[in-house]
Backbone as a printed PyTorch tensor [residue, N CA C, xyz], in Angstrom:
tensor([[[106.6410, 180.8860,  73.1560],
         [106.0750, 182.2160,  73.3490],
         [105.9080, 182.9170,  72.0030]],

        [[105.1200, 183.5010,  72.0730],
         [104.3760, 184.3360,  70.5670],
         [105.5330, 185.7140,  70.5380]],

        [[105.5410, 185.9370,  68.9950],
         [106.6110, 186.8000,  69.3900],
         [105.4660, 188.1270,  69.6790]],

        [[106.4040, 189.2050,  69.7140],
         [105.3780, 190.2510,  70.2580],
         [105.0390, 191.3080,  68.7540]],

        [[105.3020, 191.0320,  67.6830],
         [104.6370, 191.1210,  66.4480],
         [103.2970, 190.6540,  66.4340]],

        [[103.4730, 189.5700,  66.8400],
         [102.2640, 188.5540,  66.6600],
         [101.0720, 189.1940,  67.6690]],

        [[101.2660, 189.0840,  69.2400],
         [100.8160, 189.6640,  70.1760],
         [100.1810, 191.0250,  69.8360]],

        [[100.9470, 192.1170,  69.0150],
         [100.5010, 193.6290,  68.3520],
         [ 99.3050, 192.9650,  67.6040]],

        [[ 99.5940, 192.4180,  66.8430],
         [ 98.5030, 192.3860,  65.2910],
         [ 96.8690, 191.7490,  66.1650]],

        [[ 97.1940, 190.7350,  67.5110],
         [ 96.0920, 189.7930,  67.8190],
         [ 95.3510, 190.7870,  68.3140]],

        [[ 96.1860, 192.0780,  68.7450],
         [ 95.0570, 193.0800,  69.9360],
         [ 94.8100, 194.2400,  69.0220]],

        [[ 94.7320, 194.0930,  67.6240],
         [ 94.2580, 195.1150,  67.1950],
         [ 95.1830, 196.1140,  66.5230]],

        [[ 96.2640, 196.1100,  67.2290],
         [ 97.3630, 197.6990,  67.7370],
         [ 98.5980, 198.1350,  66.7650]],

        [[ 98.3500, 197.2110,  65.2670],
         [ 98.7290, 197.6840,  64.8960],
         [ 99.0020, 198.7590,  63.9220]],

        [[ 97.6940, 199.1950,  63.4580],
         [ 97.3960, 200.5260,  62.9110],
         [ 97.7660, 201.2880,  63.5680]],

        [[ 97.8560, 201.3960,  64.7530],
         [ 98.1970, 202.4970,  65.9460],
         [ 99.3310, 202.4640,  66.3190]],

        [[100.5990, 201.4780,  65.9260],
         [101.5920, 201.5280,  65.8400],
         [102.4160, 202.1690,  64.8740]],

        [[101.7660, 202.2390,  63.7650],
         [102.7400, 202.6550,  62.9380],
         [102.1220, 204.3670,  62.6100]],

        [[100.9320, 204.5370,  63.2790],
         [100.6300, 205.8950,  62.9620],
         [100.8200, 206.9740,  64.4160]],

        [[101.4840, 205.9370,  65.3560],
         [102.2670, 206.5910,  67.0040],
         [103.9340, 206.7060,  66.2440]],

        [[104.4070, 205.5320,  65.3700],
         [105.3850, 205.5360,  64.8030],
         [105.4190, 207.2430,  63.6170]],

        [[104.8450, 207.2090,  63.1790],
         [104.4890, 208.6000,  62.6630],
         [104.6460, 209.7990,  62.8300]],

        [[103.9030, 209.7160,  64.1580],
         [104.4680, 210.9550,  64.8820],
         [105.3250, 210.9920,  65.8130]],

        [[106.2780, 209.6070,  66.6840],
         [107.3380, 209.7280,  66.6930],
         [108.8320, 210.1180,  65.9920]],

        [[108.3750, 210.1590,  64.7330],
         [109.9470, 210.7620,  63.8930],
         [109.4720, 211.5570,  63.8180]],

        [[108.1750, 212.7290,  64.1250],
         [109.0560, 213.8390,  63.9510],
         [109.1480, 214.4050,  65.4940]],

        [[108.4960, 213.6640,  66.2870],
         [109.0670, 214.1860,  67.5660],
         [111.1930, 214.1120,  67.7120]],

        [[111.2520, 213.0740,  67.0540],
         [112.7310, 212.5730,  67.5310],
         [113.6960, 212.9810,  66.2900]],

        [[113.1910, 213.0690,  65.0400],
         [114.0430, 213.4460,  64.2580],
         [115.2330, 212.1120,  63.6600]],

        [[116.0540, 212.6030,  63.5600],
         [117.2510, 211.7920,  63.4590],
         [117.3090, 210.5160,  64.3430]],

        [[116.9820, 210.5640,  65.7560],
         [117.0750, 209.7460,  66.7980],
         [116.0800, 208.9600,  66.6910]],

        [[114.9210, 208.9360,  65.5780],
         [114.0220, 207.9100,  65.7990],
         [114.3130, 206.2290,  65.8290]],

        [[115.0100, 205.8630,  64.8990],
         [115.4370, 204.5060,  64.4420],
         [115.8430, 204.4190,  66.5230]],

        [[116.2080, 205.0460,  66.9780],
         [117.1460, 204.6860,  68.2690],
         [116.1120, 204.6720,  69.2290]],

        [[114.8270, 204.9050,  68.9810],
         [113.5970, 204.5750,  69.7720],
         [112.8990, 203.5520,  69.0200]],

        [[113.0640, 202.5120,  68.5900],
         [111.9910, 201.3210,  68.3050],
         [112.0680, 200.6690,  69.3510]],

        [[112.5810, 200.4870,  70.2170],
         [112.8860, 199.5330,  71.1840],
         [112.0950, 199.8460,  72.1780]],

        [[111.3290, 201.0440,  72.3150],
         [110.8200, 201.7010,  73.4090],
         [109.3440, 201.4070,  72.8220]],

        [[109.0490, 200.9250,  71.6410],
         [107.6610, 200.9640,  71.4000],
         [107.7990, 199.5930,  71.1140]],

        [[108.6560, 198.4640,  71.0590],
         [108.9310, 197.3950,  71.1090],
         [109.0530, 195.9400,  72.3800]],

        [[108.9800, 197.0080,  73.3120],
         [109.6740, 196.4020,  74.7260],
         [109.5750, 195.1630,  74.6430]],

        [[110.6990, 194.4230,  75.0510],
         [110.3060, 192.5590,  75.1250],
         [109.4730, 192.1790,  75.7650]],

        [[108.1100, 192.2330,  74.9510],
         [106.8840, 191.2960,  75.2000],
         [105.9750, 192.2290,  76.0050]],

        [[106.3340, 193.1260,  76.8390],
         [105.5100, 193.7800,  78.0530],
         [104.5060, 194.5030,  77.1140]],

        [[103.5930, 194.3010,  76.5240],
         [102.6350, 194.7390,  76.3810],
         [101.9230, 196.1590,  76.6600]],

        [[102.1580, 195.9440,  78.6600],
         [101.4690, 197.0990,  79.4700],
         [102.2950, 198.3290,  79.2760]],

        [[103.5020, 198.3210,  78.8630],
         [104.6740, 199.4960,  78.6360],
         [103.8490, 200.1090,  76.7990]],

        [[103.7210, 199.0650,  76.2310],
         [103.3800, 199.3790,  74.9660],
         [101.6330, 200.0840,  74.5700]],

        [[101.3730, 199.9350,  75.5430],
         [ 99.7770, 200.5130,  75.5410],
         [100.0630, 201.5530,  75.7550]],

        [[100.5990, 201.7000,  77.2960],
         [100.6730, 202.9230,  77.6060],
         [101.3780, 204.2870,  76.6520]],

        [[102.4310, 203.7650,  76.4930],
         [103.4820, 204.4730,  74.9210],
         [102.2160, 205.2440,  74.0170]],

        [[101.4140, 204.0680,  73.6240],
         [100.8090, 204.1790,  72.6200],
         [ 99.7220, 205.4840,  73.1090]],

        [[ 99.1500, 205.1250,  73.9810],
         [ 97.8300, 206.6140,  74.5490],
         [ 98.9030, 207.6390,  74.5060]],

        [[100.0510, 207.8170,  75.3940],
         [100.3320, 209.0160,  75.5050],
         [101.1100, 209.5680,  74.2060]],

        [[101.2590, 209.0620,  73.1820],
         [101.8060, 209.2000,  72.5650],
         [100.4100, 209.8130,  71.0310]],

        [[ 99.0210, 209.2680,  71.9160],
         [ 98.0390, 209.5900,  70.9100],
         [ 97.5590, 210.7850,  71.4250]],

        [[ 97.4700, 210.8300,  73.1100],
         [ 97.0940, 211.7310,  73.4890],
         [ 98.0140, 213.1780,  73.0910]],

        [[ 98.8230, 213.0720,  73.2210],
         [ 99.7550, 214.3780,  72.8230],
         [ 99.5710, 214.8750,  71.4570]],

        [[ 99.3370, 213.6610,  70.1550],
         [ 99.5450, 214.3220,  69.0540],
         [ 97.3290, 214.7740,  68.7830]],

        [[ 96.8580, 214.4350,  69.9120],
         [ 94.7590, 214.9970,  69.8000],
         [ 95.5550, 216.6930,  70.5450]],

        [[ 96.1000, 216.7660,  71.4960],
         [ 96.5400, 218.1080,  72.2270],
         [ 97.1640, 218.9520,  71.1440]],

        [[ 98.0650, 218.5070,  70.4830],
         [ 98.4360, 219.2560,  69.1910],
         [ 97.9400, 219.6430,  68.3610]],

        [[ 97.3560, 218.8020,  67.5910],
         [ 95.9440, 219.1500,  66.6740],
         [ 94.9350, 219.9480,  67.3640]],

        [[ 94.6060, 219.9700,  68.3240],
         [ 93.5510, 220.7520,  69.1410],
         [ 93.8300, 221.9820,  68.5790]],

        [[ 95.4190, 222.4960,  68.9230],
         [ 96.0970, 223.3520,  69.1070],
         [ 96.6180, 223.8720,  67.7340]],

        [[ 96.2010, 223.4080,  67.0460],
         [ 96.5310, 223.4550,  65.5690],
         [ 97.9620, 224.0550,  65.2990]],

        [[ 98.7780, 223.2270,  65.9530],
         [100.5900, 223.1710,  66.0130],
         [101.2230, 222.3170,  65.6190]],

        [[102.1430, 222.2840,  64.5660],
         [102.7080, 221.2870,  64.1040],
         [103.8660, 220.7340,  65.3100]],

        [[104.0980, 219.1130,  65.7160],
         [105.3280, 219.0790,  66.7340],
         [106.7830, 219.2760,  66.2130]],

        [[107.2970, 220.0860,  66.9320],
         [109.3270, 219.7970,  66.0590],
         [109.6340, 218.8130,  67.4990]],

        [[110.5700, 219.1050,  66.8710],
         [111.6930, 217.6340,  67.2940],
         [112.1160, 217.8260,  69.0150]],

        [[111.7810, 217.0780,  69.7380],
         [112.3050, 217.4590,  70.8560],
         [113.3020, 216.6090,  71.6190]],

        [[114.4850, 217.6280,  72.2420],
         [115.9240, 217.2720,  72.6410],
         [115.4130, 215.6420,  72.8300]],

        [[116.6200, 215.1060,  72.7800],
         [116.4850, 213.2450,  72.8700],
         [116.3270, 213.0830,  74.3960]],

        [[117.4110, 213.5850,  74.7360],
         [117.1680, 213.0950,  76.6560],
         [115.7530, 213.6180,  77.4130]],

        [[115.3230, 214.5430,  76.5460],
         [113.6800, 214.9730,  77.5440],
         [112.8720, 213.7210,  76.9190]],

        [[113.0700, 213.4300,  75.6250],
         [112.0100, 213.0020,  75.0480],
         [111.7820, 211.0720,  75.3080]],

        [[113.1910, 210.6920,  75.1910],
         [113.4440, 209.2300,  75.8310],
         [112.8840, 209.0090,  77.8570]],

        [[113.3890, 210.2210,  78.0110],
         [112.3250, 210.0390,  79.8170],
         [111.1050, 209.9080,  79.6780]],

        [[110.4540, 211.4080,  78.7920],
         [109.0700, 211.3070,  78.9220],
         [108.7530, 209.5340,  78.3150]],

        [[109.2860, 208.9660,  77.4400],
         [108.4930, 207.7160,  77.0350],
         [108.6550, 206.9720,  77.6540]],

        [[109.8280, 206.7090,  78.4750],
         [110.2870, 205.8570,  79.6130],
         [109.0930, 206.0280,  80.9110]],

        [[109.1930, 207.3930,  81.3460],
         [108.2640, 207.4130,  82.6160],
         [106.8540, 206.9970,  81.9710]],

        [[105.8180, 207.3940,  81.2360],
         [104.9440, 207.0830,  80.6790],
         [104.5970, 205.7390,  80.5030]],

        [[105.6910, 204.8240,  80.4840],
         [105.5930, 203.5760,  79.7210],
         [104.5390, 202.9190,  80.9810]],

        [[105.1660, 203.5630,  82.1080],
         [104.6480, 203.0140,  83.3340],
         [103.3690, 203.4200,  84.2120]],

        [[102.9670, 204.1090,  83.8940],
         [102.0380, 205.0080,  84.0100],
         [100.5040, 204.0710,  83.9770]],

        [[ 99.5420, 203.9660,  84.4210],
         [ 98.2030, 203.3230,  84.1090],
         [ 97.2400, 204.3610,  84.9230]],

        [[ 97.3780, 205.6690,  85.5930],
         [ 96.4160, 206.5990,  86.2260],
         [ 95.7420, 207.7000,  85.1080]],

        [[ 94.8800, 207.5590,  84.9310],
         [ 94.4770, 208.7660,  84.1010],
         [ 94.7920, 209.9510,  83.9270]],

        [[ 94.6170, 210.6070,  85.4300],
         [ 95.1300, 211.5880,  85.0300],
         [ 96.4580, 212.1490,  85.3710]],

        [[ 97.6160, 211.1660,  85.2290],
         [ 98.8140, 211.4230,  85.2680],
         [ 99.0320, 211.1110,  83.5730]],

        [[ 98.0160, 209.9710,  82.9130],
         [ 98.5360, 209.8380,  81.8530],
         [ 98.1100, 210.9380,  81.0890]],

        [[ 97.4730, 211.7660,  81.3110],
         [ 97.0560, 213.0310,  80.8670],
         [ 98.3560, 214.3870,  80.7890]],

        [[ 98.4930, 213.7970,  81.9690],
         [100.1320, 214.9990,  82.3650],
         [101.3890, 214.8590,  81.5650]],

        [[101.3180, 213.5120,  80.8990],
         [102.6360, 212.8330,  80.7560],
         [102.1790, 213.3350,  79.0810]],

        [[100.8600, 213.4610,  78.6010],
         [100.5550, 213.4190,  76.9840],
         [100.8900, 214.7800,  76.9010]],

        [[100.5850, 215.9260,  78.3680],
         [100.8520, 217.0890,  77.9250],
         [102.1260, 217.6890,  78.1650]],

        [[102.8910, 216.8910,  79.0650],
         [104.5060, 217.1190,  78.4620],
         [104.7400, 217.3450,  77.5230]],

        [[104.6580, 216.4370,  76.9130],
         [104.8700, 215.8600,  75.5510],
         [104.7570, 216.7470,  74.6170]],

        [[103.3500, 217.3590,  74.4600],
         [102.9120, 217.9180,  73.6740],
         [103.2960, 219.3010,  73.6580]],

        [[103.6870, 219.8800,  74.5710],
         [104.2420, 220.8760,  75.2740],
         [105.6930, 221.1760,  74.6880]],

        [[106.3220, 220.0800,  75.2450],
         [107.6110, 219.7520,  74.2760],
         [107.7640, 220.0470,  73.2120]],

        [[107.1680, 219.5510,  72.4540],
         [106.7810, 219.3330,  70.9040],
         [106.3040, 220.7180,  70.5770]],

        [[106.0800, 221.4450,  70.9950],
         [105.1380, 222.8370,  70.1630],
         [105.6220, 223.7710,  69.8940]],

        [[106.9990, 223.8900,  70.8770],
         [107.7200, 224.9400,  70.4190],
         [109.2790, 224.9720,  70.6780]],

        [[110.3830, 225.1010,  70.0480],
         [111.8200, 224.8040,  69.8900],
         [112.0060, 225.9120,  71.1730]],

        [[112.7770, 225.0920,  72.3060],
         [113.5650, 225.7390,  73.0160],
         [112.6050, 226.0090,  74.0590]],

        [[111.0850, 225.3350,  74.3180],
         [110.2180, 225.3750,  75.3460],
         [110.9070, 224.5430,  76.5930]],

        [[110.7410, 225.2430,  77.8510],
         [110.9500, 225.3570,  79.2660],
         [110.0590, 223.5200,  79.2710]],

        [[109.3400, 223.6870,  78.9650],
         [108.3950, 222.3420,  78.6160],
         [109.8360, 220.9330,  78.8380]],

        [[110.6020, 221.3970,  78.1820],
         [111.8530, 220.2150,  77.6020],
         [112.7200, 220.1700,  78.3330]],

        [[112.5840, 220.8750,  79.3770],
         [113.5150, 220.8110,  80.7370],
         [113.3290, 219.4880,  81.7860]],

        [[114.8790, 218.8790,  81.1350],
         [114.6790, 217.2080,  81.1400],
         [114.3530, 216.8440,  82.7550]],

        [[114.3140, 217.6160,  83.7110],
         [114.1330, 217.0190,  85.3160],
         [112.5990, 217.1030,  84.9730]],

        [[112.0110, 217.6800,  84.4630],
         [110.2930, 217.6500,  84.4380],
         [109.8210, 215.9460,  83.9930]],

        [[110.1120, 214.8530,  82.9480],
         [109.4840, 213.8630,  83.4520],
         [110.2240, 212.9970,  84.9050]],

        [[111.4410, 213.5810,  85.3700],
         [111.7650, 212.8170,  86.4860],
         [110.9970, 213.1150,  87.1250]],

        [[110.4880, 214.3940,  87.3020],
         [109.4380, 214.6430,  88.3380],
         [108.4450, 213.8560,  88.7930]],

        [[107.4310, 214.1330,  87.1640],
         [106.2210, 213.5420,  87.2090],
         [106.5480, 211.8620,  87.3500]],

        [[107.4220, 211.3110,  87.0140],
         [108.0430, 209.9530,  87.6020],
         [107.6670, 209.6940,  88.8460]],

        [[108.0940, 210.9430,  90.0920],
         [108.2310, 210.2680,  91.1650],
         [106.8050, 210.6980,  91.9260]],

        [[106.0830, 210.8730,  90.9600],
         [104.2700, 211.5130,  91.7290],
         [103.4360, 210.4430,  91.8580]],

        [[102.4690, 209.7710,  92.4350],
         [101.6260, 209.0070,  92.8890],
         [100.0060, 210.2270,  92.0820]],

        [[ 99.0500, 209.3970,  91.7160],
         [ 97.7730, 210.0700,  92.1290],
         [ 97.7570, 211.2520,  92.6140]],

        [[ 97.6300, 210.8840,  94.1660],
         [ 97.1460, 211.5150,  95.4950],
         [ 97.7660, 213.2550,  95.2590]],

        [[ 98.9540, 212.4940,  94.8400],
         [ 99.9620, 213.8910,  94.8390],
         [ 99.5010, 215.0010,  93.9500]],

        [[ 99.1780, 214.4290,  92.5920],
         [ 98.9810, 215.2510,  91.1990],
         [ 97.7870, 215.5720,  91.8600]],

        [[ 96.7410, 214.9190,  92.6520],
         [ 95.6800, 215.6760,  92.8860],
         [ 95.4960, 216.7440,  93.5950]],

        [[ 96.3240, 216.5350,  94.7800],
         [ 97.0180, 217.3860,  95.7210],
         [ 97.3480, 218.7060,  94.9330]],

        [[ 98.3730, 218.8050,  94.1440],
         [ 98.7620, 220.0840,  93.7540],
         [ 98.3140, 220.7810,  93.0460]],

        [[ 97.6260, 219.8410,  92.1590],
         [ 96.5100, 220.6990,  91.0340],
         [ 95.2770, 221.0220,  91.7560]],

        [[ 95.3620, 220.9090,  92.7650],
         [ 94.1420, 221.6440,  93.7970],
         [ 94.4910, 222.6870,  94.4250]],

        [[ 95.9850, 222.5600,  94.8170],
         [ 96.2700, 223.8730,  95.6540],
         [ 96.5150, 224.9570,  94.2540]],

        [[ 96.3150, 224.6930,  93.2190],
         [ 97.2420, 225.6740,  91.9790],
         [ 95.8320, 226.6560,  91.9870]],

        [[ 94.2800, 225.6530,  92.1740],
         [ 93.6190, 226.2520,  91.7460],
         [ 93.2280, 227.1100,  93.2610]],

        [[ 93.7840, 227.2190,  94.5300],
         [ 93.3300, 227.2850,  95.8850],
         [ 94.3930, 228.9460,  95.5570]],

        [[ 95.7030, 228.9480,  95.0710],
         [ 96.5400, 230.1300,  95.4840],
         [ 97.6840, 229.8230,  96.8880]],

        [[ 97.6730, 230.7140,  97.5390],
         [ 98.1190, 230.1690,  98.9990],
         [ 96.8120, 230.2150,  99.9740]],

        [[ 97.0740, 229.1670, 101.0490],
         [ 96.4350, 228.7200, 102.0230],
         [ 96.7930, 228.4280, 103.0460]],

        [[ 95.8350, 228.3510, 104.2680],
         [ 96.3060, 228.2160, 105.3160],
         [ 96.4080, 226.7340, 105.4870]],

        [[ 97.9290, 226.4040, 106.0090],
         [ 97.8110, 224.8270, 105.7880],
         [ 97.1240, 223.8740, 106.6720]],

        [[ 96.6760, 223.7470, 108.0500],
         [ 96.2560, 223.3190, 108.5640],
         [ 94.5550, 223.0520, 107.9550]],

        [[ 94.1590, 224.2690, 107.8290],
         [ 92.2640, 224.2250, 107.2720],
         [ 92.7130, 223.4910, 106.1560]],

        [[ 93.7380, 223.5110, 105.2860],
         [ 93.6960, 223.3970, 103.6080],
         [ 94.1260, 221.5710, 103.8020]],

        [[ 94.9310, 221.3690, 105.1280],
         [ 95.4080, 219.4820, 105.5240],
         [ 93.8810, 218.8100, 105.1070]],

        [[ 92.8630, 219.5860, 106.5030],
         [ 91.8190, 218.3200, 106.7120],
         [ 90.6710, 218.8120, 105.6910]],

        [[ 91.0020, 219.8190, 104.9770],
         [ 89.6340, 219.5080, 104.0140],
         [ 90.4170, 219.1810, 102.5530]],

        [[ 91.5110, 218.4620, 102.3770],
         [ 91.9270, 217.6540, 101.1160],
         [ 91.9540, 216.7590, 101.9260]],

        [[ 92.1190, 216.3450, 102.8210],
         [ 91.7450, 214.8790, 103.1410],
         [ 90.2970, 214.6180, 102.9980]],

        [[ 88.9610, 215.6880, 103.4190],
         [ 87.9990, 215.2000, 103.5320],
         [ 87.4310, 215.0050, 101.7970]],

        [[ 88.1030, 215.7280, 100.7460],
         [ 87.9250, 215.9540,  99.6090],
         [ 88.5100, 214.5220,  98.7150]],

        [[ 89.6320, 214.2530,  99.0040],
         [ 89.8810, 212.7960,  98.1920],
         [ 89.8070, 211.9500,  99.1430]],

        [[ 89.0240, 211.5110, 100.3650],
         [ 88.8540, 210.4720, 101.3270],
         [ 89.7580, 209.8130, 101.2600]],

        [[ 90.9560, 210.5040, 102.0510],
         [ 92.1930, 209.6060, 102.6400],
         [ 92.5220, 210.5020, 103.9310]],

        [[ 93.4980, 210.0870, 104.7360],
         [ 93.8830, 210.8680, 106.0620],
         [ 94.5910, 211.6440, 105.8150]],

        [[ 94.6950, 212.5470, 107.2970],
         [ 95.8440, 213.8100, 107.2600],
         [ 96.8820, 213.5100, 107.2460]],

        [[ 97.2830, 212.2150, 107.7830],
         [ 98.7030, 211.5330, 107.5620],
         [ 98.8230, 211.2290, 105.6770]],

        [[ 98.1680, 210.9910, 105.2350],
         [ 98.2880, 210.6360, 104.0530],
         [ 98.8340, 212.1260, 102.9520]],

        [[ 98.2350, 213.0090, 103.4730],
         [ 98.1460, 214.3300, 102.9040],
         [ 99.7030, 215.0550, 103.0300]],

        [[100.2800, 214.9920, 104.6300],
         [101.4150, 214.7870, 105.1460],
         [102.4880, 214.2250, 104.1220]],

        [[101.8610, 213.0020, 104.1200],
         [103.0080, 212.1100, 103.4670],
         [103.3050, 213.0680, 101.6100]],

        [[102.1090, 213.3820, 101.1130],
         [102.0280, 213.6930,  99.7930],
         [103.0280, 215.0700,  99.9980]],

        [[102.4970, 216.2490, 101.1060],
         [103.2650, 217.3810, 101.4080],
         [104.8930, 217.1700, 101.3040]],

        [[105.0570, 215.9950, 102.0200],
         [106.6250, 216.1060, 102.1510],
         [107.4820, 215.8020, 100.8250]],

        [[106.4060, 214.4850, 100.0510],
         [106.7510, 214.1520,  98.7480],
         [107.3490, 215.6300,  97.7590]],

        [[106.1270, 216.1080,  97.6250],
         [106.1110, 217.5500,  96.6740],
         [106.7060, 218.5490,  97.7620]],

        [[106.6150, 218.7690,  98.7360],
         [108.2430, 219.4300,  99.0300],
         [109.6050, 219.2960,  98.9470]],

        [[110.0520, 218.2510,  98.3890],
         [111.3810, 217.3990,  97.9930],
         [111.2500, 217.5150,  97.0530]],

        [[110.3920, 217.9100,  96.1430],
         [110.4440, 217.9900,  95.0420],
         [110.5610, 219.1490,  95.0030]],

        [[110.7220, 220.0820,  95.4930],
         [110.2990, 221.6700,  95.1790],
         [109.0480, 222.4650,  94.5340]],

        [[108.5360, 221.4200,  94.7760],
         [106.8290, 221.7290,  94.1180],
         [106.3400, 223.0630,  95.2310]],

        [[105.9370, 222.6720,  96.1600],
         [105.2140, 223.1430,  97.0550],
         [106.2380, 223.5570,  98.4200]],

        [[105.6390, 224.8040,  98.9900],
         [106.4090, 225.3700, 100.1540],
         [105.1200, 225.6760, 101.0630]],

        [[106.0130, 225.6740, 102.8810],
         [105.3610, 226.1510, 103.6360],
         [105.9560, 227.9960, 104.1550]],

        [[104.6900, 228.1950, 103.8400],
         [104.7830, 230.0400, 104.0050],
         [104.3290, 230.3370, 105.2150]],

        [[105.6370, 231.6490, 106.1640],
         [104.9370, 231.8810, 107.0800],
         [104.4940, 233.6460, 106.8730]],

        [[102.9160, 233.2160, 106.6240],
         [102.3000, 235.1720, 106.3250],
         [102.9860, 235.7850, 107.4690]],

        [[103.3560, 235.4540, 108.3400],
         [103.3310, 236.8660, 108.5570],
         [104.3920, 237.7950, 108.2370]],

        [[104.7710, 237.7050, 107.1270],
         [105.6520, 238.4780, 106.5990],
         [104.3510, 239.3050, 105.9250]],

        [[103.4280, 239.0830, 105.7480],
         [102.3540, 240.0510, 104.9080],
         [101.4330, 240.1180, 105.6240]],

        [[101.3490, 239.4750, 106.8990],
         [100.4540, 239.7000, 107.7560],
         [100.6480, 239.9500, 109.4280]],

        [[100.9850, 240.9200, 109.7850],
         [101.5880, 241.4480, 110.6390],
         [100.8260, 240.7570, 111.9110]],

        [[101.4040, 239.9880, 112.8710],
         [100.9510, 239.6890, 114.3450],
         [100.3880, 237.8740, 113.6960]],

        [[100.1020, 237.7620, 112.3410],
         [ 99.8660, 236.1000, 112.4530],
         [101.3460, 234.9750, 112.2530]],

        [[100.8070, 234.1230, 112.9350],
         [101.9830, 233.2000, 113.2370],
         [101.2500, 232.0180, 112.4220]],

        [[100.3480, 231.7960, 111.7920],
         [ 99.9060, 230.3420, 110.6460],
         [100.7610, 230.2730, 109.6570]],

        [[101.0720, 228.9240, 109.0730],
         [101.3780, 228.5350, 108.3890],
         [100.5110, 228.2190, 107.3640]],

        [[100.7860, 228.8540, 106.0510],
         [100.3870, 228.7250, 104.8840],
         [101.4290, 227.6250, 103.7520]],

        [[100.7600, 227.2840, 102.7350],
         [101.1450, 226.8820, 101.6530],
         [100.6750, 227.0730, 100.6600]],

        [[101.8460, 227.0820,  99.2890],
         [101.6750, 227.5290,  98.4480],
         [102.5040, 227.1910,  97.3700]],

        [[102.3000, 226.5600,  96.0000],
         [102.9080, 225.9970,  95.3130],
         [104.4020, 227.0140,  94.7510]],

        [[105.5430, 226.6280,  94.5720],
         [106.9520, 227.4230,  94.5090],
         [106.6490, 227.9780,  92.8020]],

        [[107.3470, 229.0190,  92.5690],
         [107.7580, 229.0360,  91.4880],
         [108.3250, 228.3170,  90.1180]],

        [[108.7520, 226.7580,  90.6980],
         [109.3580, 225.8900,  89.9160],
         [108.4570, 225.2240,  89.4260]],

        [[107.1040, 224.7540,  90.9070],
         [105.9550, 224.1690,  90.9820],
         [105.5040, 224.5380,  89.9000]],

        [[105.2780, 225.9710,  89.6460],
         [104.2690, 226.4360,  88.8870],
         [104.6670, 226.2680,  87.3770]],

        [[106.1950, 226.7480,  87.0660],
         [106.9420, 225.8340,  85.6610],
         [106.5490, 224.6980,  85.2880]],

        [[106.4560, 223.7750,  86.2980],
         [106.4250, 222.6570,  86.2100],
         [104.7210, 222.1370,  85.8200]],

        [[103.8040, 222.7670,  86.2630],
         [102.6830, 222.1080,  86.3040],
         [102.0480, 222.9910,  84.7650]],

        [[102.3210, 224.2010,  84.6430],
         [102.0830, 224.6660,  83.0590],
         [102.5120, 223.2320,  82.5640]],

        [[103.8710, 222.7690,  82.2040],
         [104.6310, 222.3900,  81.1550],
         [103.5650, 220.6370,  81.1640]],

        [[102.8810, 220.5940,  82.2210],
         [102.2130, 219.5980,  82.6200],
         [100.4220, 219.6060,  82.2400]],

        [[100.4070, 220.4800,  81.6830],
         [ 98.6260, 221.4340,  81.5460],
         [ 98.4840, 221.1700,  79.6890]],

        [[ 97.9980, 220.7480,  79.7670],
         [ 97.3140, 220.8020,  78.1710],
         [ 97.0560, 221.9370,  77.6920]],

        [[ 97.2480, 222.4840,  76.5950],
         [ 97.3360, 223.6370,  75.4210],
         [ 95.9320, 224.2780,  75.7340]],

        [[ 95.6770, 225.4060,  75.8570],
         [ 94.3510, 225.9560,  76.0170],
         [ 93.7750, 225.9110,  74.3220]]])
C-alpha cells in the first residue's frame, strides 16, 4: 500500500495541505502539532478532502470578512474537524466552514460553544433544509407548513415528521400552541427555539 504522502502528492493536494496547515496554527495555536493526525488520517483520503474544503472554505468566509482568525478553544475546534471530516453534502459542508469561521473571528464567540458541532453532527440534509426554511418562514402553522415542505423538497409528510422530531431533540425547533396570542385558536404552530436560532447564526456565514 502507498503510503498516504504519496497518495497527497498523486492527487494534487499538496499545496493545499500545507497552506490548510497554515491556517490551522493559527486556528489552534499551541495545540496545532496535536492536530496532524486529523489532516493525516490513515489512508482515508475522503476524511482528508473534506478537512481540506472546510477548512478552505472558512479561511474564503474570513477574508470575505476581512477578519483575521484567533485561536479557537481545542475541544470546539477538534469536533468541528472531526464532524466535518465526514461530511460530503454541500450545504452542510457550508455550515460546518461557517462554524468554523465563526469560531475563529472573535475570542469568546457563542460560535465556540462546543455542543454546536455535535449538533450539526447529528443533522442529515433534509433537516438543515428543513430549518433553514422555517428561519426564513418565522412561526407557522404546522400542519399547512408539514405538506408544503414536503411538496417543496419532494419527500413525504412522514419524512418531514421524522426530520421534526430529529430537530426537536435537538432543541432546534418547537411546537407552539397560538393560542396563547390568539384567543379561541387551537392550531399548532412551529417555530424555531431560541437555542435554534444561536445555533443556526453560529452556522450562517459572515454577512
Amino acid at each position: 500500500m502507498e503510503p498516504i504522502s504519496v497518495k497527497v502528492e498523486n492527487t494534487g493536494m499538496s499545496l493545499s495541505i500545507e497552506a490548510a496547515k497554515g491556517f490551522l496554527a493559527k486556528l489552534a495555536g499551541p495545540a496545532t502539532e496535536e492536530l496532524d493526525f486529523l489532516l493525516y488520517d490513515s489512508v482515508k483520503m475522503y476524511r482528508l478532502r473534506n478537512q481540506l474544503r472546510i477548512l478552505g472554505k472558512a479561511q474564503k468566509i474570513l477574508e470575505s470578512a476581512k477578519s483575521e482568525p484567533n485561536v479557537v478553544p481545542f475541544r470546539t475546534l477538534i469536533r468541528i474537524l472531526e464532524g466535518a471530516a465526514l461530511e460530503d453534502d454541500e450545504t452542510l459542508i457550508t455550515k460546518w466552514a461557517a462554524l468554523l469561521a465563526n469560531a475563529a473571528k472573535e475570542t469568546n464567540s457563542f460560535a465556540t460553544h462546543p455542543s454546536f458541532p455535535k449538533i450539526l453532527a447529528e443533522l442529515v440534509p433534509l433537516e438543515a433544509q428543513f430549518i433553514d426554511i422555517l428561519a426564513e418562514k418565522g412561526i407557522v402553522e404546522w400542519l399547512y407548513f408539514r405538506k408544503k415542505l414536503a411538496e417543496r423538497l419532494q419527500t413525504s409528510e412522514a419524512s418531514i415528521d421524522h426530520c421534526y422530531g430529529n430537530l426537536f431533540r435537538l432543541d432546534l425547533v418547537r411546537l407552539v400552541d397560538k393560542s396563547v396570542a390568539m384567543v379561541g385558536s387551537v392550531d399548532n404552530y412551529i417555530e424555531i427555539t431560541p437555542f435554534g436560532k444561536s445555533f443556526l447564526l453560529a452556522c450562517c456565514p459572515s454577512e
